[in-house]
C-alpha positions as CSV (number, residue, x, y, z in Angstrom):
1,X,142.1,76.4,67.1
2,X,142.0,73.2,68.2
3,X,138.7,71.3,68.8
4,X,138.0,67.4,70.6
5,X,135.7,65.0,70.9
6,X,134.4,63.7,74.0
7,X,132.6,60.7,75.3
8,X,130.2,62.8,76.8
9,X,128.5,63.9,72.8
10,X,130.0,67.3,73.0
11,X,133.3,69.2,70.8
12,X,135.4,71.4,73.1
13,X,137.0,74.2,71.0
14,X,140.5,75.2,72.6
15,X,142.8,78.4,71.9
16,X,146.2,77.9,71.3
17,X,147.3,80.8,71.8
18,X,145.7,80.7,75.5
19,X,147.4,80.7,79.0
20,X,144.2,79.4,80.0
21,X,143.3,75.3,80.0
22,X,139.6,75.9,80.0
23,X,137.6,75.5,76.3
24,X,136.5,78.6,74.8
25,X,133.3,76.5,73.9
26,X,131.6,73.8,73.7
27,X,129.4,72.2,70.7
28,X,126.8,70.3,71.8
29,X,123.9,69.5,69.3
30,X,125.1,65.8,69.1
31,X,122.9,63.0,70.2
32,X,125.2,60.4,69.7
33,X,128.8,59.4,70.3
34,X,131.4,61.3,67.9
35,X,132.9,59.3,65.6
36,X,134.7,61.6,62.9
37,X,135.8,65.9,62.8
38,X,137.2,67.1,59.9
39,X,137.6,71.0,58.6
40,X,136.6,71.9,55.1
41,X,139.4,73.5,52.9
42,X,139.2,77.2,54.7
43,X,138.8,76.0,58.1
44,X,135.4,77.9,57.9
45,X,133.2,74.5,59.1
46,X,133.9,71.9,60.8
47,X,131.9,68.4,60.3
48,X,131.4,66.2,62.8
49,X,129.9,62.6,62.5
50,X,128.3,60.5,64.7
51,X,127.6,56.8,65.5
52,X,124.0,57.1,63.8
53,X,125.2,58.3,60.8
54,X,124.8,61.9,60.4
55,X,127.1,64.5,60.1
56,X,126.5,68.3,61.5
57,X,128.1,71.2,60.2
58,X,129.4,73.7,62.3
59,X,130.8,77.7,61.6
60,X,134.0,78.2,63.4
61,X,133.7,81.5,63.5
62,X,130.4,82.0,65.4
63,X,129.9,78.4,66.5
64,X,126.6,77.7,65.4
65,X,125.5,74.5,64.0
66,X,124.5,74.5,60.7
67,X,122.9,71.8,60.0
């Protein structure tokens, strides 16, 4: 998977194994701009920070956020 941050607040999520160019998601809880992504160890969360200072967890497997 491969997942970017956007001006517009939101994380696409991409296939790379896809013919396709359109995301297979997007993850848009954010209220502010995007400032960090990093995946824990297993690749089973991703955390994404923002300019206010918070940082939402999100499952990669079912895409919710977490908190």
């Amino acid at each position: 998977m491969l997942y970017i941050a956007c001006t517009n607040k939101n994380v696409y999520k991409y296939s790379l194994d896809s013919s396709t160019e359109k995301p297979l998601k997007a993850l848009n809880a954010h209220k502010n701009l995007i400032t960090s992504m990093s995946l824990d160890r297993d690749e089973s969360i991703l955390l994404v920070g923002t300019s206010d200072g918070l940082i939402y967890l999100w499952s990669t497997e079912t895409d919710e956020c977490l908190g």
